[in-house]
Biopython code that builds the backbone (N, CA, C, O; Angstrom):
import numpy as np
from Bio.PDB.StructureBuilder import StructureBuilder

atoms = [
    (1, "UNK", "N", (44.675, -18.102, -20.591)),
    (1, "UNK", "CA", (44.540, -16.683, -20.287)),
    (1, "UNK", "C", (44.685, -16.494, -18.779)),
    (1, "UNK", "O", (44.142, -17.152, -17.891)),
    (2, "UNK", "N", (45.450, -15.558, -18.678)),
    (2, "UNK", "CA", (45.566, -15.134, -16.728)),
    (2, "UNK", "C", (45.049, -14.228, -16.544)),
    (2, "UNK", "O", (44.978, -13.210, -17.233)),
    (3, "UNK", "N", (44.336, -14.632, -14.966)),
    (3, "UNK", "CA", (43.105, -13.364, -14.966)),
    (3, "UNK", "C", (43.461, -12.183, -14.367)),
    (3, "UNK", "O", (42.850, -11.115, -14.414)),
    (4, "UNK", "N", (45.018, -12.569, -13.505)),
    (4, "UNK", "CA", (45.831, -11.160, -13.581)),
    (4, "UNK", "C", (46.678, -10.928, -14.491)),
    (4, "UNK", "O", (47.635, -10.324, -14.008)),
    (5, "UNK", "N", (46.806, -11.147, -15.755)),
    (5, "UNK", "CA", (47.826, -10.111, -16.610)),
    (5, "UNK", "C", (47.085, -8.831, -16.720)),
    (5, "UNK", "O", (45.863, -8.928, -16.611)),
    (6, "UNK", "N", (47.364, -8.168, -16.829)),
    (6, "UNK", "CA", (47.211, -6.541, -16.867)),
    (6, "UNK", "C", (46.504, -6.071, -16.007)),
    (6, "UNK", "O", (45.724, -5.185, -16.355)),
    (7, "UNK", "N", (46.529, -6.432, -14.820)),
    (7, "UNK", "CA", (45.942, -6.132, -13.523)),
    (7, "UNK", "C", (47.181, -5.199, -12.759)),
    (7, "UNK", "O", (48.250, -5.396, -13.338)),
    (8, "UNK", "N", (47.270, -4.506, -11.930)),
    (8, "UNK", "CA", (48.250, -3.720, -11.280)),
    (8, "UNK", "C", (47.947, -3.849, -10.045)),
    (8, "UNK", "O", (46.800, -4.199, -9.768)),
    (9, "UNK", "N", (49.085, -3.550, -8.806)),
    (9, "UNK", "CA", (49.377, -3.962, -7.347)),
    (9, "UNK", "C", (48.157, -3.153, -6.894)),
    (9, "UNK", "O", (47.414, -3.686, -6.070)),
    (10, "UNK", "N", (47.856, -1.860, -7.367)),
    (10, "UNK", "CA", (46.766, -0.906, -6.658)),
    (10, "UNK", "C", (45.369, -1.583, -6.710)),
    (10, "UNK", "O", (44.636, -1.830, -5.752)),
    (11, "UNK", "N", (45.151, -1.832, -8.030)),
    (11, "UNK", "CA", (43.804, -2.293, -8.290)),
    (11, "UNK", "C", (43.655, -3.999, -7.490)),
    (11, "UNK", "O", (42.554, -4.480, -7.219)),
    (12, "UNK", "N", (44.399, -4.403, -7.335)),
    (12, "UNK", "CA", (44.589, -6.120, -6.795)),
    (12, "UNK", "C", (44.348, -5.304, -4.930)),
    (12, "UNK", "O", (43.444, -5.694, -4.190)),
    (13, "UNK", "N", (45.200, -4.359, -4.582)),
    (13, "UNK", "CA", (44.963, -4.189, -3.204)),
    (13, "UNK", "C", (43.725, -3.267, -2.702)),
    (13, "UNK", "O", (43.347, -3.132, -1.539)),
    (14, "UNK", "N", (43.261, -2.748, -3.710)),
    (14, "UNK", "CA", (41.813, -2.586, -3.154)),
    (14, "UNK", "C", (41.023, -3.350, -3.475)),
    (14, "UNK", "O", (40.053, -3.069, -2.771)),
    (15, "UNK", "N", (40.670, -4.459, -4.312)),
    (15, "UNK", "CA", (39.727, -5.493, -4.294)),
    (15, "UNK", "C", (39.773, -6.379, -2.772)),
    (15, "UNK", "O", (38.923, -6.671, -1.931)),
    (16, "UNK", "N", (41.183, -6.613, -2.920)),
    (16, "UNK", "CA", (41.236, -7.597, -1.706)),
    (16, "UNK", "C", (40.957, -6.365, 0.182)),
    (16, "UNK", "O", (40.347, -6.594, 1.227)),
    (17, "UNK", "N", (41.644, -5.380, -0.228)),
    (17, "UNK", "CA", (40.874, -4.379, 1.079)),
    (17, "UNK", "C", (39.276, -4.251, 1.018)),
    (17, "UNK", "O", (38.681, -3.989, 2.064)),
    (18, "UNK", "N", (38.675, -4.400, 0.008)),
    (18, "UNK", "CA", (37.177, -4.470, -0.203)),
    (18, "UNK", "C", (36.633, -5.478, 0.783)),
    (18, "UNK", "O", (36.092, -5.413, 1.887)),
    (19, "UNK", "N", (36.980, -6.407, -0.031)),
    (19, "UNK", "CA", (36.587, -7.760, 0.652)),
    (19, "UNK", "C", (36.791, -7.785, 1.995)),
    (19, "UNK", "O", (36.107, -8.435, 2.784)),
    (20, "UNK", "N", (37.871, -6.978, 2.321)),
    (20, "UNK", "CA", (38.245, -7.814, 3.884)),
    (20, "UNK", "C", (37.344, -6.347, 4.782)),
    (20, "UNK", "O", (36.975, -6.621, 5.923)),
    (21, "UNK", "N", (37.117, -5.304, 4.412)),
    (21, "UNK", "CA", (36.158, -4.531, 5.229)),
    (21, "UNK", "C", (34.683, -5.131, 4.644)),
    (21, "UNK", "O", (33.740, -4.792, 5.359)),
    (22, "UNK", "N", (34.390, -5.792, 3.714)),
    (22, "UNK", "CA", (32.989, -6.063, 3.222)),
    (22, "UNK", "C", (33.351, -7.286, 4.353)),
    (22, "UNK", "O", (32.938, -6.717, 5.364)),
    (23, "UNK", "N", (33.761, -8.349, 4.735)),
    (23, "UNK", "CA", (33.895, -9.057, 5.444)),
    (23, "UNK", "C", (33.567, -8.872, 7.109)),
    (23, "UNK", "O", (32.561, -9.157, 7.758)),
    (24, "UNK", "N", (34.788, -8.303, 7.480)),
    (24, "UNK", "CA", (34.720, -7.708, 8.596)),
    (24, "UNK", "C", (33.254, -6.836, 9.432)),
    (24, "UNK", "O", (32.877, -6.762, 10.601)),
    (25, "UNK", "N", (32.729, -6.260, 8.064)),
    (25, "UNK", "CA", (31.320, -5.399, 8.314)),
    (25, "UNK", "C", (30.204, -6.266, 8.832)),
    (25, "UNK", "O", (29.420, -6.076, 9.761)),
    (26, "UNK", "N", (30.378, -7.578, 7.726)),
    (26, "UNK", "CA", (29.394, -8.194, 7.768)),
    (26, "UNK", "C", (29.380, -8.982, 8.941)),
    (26, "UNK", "O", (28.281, -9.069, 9.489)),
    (27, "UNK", "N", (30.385, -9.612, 9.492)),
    (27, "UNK", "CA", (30.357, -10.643, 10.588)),
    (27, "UNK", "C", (30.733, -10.021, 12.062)),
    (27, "UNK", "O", (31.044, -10.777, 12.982)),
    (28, "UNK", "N", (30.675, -8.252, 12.267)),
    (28, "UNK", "CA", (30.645, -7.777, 13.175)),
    (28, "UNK", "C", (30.348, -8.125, 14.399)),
    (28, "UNK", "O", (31.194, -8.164, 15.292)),
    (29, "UNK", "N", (28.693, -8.512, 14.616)),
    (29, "UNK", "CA", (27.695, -9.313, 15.164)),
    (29, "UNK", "C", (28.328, -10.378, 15.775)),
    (29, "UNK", "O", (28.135, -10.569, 16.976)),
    (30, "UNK", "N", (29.266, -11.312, 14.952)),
    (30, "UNK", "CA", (29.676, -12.845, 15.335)),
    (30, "UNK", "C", (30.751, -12.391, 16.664)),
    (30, "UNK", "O", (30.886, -13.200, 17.582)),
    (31, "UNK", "N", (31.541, -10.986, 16.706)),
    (31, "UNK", "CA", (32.615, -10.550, 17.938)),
    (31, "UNK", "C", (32.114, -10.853, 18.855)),
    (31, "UNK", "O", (32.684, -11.715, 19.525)),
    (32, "UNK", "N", (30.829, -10.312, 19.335)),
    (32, "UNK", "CA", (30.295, -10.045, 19.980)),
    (32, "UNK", "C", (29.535, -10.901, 21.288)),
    (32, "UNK", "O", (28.445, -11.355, 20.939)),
    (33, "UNK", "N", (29.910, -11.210, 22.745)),
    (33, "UNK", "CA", (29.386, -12.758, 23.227)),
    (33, "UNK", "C", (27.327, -12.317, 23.608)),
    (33, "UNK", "O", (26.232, -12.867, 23.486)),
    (34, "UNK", "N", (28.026, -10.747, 24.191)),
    (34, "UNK", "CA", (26.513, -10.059, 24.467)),
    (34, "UNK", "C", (25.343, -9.637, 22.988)),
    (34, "UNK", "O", (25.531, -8.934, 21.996)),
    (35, "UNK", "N", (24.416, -10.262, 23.348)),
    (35, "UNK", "CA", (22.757, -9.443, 22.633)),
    (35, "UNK", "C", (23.354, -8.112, 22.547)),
    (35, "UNK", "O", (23.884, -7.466, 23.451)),
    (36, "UNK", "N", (23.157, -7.753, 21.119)),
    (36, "UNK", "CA", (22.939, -6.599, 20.539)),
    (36, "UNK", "C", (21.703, -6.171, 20.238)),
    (36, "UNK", "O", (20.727, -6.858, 19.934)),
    (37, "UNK", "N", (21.797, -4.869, 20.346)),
    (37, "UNK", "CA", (19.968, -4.191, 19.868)),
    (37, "UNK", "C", (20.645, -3.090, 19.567)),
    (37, "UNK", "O", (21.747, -2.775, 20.016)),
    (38, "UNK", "N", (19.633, -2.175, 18.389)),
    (38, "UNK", "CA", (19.837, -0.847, 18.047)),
    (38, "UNK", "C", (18.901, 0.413, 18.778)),
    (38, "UNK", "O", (17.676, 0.312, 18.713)),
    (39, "UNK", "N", (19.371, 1.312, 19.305)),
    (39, "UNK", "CA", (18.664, 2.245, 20.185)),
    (39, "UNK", "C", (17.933, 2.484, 18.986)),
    (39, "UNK", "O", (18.015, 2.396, 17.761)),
    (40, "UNK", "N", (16.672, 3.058, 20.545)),
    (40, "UNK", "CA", (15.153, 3.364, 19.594)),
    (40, "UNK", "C", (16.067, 4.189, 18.595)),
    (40, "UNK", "O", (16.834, 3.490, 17.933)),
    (41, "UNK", "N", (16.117, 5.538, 18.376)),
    (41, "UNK", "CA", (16.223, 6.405, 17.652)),
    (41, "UNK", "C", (16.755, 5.778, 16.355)),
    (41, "UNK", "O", (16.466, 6.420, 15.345)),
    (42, "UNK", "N", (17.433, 4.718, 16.181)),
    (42, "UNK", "CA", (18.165, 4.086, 14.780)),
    (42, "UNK", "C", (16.648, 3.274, 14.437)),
    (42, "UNK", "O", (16.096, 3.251, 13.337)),
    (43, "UNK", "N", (16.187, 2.659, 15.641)),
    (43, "UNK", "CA", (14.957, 1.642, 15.021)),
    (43, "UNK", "C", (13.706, 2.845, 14.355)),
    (43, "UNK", "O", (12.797, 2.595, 13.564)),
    (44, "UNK", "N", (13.984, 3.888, 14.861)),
    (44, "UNK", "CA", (12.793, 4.519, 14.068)),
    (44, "UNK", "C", (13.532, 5.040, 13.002)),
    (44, "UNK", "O", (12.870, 5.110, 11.966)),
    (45, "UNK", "N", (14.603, 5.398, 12.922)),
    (45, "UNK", "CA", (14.973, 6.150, 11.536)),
    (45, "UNK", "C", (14.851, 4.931, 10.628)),
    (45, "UNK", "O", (14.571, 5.376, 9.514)),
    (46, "UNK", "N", (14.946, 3.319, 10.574)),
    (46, "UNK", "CA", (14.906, 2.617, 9.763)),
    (46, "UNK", "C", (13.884, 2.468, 9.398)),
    (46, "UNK", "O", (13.762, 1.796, 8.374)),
    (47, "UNK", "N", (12.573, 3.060, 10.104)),
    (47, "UNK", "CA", (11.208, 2.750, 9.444)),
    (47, "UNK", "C", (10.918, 3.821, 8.124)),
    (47, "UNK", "O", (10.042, 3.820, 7.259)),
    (48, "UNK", "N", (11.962, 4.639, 8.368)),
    (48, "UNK", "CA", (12.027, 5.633, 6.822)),
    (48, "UNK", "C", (12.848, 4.957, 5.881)),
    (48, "UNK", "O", (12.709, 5.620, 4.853)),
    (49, "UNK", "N", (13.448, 4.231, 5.695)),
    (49, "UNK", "CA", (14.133, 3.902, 5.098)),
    (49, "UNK", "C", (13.500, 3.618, 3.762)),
    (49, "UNK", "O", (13.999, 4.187, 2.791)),
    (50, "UNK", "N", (12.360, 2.733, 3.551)),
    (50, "UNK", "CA", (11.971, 2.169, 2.539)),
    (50, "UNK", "C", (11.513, 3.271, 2.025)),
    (50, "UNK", "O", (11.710, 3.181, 0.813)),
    (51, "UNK", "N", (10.810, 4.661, 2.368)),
    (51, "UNK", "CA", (10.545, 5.411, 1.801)),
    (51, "UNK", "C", (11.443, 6.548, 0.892)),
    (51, "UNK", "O", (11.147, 7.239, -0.083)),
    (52, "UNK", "N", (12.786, 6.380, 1.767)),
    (52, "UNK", "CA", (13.436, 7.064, 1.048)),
    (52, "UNK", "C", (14.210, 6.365, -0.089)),
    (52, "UNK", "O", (14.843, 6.889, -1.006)),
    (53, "UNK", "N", (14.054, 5.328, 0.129)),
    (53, "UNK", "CA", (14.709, 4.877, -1.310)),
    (53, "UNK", "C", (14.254, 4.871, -2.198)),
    (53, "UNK", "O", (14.749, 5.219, -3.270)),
    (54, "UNK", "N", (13.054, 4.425, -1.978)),
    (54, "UNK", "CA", (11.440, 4.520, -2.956)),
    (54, "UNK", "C", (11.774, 6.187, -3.824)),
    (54, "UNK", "O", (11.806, 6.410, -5.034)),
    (55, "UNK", "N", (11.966, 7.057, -2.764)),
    (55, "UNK", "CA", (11.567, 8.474, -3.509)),
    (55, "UNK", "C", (13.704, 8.454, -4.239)),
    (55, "UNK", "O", (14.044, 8.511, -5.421)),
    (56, "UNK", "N", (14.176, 8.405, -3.616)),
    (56, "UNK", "CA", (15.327, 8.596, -4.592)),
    (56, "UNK", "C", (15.496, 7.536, -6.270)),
    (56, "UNK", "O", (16.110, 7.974, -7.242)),
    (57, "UNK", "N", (14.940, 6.417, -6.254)),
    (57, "UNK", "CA", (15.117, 5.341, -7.260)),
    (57, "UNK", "C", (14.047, 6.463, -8.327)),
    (57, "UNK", "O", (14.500, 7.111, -9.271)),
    (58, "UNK", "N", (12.411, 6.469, -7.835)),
    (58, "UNK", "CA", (11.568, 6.555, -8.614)),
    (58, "UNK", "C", (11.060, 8.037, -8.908)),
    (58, "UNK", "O", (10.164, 8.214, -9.733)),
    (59, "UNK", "N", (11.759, 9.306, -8.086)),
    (59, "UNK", "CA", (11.592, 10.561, -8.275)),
    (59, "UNK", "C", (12.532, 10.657, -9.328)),
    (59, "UNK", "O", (11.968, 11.054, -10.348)),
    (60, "UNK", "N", (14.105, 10.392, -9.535)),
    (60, "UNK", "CA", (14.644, 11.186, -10.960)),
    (60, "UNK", "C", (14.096, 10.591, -12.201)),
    (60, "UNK", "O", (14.187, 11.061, -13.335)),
    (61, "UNK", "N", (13.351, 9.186, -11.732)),
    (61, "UNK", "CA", (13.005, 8.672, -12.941)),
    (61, "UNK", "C", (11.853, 9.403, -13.687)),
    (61, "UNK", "O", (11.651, 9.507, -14.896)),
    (62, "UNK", "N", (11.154, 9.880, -12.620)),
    (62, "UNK", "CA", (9.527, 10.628, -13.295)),
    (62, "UNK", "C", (9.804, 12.097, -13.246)),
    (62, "UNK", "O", (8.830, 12.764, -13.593)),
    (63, "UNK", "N", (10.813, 12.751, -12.927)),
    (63, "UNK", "CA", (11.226, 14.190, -13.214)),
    (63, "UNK", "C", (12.504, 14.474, -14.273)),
    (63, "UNK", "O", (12.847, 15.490, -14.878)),
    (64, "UNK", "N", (12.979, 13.288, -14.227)),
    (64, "UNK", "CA", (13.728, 13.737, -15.147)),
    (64, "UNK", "C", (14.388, 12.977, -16.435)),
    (64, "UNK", "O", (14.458, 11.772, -16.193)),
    (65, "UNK", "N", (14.914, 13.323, -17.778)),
    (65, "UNK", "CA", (14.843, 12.303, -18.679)),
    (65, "UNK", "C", (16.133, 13.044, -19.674)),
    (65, "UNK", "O", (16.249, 14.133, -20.236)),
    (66, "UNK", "N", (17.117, 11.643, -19.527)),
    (66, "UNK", "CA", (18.410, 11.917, -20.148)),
    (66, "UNK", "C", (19.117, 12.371, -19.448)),
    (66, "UNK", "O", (20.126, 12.887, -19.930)),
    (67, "UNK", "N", (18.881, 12.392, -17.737)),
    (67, "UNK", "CA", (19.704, 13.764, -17.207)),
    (67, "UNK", "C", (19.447, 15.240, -17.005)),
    (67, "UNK", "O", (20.186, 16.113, -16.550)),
    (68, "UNK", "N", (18.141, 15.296, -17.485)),
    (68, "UNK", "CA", (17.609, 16.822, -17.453)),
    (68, "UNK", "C", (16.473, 16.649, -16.917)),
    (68, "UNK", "O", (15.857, 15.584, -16.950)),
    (69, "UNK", "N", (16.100, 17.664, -16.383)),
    (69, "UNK", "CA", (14.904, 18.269, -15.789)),
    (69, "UNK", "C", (14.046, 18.252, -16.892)),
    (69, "UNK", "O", (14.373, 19.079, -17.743)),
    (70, "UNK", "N", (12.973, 17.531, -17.187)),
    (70, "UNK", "CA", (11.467, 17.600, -17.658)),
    (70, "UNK", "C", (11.295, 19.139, -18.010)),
    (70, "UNK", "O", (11.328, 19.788, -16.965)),
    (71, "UNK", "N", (11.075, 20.162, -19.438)),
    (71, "UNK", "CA", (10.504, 21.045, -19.010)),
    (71, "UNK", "C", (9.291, 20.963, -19.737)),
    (71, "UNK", "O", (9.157, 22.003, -20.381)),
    (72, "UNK", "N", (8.460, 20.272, -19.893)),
    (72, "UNK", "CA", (7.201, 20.312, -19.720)),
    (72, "UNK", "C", (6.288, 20.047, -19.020)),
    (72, "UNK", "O", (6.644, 19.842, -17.860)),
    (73, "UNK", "N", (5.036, 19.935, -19.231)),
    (73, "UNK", "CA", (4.145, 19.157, -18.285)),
    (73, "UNK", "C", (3.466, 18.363, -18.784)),
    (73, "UNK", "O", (2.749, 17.620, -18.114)),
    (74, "UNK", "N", (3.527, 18.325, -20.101)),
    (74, "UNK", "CA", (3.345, 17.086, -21.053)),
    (74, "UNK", "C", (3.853, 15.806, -21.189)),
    (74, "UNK", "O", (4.050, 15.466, -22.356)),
    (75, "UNK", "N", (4.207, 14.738, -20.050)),
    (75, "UNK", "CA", (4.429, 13.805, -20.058)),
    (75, "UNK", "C", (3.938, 12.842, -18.816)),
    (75, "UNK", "O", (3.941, 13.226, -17.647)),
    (76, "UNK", "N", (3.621, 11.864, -19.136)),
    (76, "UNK", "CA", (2.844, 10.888, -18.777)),
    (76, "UNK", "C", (3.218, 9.766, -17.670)),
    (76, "UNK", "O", (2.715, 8.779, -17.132)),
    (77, "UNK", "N", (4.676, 10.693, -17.658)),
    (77, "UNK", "CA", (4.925, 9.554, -15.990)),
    (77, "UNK", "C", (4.378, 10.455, -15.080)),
    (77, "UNK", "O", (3.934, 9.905, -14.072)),
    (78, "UNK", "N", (4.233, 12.087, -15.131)),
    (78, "UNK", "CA", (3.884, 12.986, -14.165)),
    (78, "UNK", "C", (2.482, 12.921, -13.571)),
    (78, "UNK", "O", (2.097, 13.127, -12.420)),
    (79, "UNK", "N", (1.693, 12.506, -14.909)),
    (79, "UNK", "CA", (0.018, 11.918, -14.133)),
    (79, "UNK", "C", (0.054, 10.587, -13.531)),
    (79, "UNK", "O", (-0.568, 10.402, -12.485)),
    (80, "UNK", "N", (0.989, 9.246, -14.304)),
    (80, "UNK", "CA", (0.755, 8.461, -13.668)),
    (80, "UNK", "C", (1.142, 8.616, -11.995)),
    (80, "UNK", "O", (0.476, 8.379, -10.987)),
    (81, "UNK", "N", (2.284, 9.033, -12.154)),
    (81, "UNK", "CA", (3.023, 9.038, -10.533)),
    (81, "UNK", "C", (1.413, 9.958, -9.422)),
    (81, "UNK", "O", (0.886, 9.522, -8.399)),
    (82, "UNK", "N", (1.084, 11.271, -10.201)),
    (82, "UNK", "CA", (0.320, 11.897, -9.549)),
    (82, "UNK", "C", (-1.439, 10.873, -9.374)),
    (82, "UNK", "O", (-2.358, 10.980, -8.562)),
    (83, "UNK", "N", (-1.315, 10.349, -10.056)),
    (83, "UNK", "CA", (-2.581, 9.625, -10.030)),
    (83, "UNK", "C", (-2.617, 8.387, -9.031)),
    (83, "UNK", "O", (-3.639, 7.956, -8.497)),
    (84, "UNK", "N", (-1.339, 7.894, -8.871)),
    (84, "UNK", "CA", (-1.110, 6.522, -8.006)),
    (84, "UNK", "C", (-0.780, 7.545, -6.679)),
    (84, "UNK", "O", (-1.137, 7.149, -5.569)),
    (85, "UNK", "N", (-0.418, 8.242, -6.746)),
    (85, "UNK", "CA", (0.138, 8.860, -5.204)),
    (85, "UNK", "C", (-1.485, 9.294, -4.688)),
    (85, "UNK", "O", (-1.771, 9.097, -3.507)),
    (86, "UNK", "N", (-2.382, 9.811, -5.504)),
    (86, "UNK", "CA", (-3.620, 9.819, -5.194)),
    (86, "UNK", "C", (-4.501, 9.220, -4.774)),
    (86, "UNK", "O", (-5.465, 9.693, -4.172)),
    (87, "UNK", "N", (-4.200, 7.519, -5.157)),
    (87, "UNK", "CA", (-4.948, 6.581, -4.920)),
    (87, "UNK", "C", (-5.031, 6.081, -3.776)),
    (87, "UNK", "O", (-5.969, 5.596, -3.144)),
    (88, "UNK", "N", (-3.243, 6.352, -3.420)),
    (88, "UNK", "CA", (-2.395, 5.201, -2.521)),
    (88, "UNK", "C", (-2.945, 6.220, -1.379)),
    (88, "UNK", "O", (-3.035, 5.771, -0.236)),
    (89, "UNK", "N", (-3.253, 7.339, -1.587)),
    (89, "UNK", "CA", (-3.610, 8.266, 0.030)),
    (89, "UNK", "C", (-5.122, 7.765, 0.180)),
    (89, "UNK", "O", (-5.729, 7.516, 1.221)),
    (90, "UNK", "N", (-5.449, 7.706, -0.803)),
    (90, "UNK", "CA", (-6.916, 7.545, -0.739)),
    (90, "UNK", "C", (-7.503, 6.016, -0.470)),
    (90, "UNK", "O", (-8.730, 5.981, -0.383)),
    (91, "UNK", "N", (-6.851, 4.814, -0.332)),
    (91, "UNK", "CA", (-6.984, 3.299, -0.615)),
    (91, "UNK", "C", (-6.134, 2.740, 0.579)),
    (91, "UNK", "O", (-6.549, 2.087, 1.537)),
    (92, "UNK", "N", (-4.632, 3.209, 0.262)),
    (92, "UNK", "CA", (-3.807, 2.968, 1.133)),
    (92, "UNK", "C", (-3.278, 1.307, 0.710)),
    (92, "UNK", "O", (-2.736, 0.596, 1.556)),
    (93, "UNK", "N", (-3.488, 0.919, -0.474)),
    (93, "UNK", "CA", (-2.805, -0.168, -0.708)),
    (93, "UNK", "C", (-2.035, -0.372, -2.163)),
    (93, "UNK", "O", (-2.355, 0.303, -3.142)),
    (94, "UNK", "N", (-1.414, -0.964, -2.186)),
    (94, "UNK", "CA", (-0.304, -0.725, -3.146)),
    (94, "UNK", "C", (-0.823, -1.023, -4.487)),
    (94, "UNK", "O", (-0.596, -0.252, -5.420)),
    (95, "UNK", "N", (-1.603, -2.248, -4.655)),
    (95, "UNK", "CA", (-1.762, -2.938, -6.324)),
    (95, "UNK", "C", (-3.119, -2.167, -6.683)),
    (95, "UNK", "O", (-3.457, -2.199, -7.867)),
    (96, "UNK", "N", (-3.889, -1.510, -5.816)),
    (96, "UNK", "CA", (-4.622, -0.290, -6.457)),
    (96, "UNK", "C", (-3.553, 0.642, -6.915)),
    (96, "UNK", "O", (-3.270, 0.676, -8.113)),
    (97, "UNK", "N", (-3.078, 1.226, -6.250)),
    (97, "UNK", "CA", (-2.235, 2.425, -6.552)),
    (97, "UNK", "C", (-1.004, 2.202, -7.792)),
    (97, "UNK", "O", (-0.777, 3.129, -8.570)),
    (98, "UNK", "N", (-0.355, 1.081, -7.875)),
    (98, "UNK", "CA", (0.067, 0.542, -9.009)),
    (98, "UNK", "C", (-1.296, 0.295, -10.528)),
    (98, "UNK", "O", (-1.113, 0.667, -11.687)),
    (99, "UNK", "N", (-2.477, -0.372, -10.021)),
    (99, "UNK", "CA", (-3.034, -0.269, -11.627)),
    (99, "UNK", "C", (-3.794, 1.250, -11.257)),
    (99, "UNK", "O", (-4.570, 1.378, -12.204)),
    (100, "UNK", "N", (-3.896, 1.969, -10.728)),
    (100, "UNK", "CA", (-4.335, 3.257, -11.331)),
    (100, "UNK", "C", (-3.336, 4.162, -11.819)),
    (100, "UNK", "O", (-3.563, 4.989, -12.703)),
    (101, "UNK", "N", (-2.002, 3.979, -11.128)),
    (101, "UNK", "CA", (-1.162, 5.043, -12.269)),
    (101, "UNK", "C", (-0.748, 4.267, -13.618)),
    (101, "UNK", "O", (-0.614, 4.916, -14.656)),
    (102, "UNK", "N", (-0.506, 2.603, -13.592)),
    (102, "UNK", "CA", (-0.609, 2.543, -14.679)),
    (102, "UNK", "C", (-1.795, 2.815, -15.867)),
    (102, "UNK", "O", (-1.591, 3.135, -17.038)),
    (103, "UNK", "N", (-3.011, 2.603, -15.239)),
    (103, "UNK", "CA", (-4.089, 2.981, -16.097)),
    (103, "UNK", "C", (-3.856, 4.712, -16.525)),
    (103, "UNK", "O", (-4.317, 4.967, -17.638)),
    (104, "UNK", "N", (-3.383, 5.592, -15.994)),
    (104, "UNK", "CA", (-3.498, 6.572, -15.684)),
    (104, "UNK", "C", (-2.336, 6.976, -17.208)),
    (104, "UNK", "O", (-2.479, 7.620, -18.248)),
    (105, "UNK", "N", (-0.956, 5.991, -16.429)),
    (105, "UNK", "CA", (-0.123, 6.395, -17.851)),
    (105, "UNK", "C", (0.455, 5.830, -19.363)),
    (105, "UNK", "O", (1.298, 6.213, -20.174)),
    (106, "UNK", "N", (-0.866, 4.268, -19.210)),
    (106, "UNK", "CA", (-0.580, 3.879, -20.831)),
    (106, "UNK", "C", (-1.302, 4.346, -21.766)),
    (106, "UNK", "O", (-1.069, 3.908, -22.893)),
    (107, "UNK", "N", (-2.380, 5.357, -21.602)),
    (107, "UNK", "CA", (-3.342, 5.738, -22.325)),
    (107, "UNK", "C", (-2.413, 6.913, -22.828)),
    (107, "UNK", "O", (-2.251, 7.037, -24.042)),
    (108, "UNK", "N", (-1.960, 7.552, -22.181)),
    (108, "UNK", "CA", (-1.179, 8.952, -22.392)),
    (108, "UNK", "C", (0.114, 8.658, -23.247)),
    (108, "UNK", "O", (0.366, 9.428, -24.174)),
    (109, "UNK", "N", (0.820, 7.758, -23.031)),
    (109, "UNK", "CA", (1.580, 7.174, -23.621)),
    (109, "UNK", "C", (1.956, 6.614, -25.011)),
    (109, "UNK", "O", (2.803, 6.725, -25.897)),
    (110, "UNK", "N", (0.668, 5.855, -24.634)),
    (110, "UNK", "CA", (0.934, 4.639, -26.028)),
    (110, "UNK", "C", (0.205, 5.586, -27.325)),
    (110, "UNK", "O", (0.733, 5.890, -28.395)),
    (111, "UNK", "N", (-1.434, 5.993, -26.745)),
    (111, "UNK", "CA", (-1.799, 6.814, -27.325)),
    (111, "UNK", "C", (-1.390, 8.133, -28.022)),
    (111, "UNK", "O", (-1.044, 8.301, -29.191)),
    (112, "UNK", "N", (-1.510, 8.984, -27.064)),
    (112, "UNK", "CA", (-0.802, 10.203, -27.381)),
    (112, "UNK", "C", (0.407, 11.041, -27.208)),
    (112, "UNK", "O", (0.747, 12.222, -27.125)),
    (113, "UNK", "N", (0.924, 9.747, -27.197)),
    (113, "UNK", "CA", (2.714, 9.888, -27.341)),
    (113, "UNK", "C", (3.516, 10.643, -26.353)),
    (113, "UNK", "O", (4.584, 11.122, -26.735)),
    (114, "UNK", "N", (3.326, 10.725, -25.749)),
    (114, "UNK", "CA", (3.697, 11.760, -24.046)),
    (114, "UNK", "C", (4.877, 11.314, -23.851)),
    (114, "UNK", "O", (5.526, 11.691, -22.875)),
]
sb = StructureBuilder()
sb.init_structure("model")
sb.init_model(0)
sb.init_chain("A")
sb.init_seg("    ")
for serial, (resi, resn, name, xyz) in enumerate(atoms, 1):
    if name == "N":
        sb.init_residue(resn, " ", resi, " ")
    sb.init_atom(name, np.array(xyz, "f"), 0.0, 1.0, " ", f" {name:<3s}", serial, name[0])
structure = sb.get_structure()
């Protein structure tokens, strides 16, 4: 079997243009003879970073289901999320705030079907 038969010139020249800017991106750094650093303003926007990914991964997951907007308020990721976001202000550490929204949303769940 050939792993280009039914492959075409377009699709073969953007894999290989992939690679060579995924390449190029990555070993940027190596051009370079001088120390690099990122101005403050990039070093502080990266301290948001983890948060915003956090809220984009795990906000459509607890608002929304199938692709739609939640329209109730009857479901049980909405207390857990609200119950761990409660904790985590209140504790400030993560594996509290993880077993209280889970405590928060297998009861609702498993139980009463949410």
């Amino acid at each position: 079997m050939n792993f280009f038969e039914g492959t075409d010139f377009w699709t073969l020249a953007v894999i290989v243009g992939l690679a060579g800017v995924t390449v190029l991106t990555r070993s940027f750094f190596f051009f370079s003879s001088e120390e690099w650093a990122l101005p403050d303003w990039a070093q502080r926007g990266l301290q948001y970073a983890p948060i915003a990914a956090m809220a984009a991964v795990v906000l459509p997951e607890i608002l929304m289901q199938q692709g739609q907007f939640l329209n109730t308020w009857m479901d049980a990721r909405w207390v857990g999320a609200t119950v761990g976001a409660a904790v985590y202000f209140w504790r400030r550490n993560v594996l509290w705030t993880i077993l209280a929204g889970m405590l928060a949303y297998l009861p609702l769940h498993l139980v009463l079907g949410w």
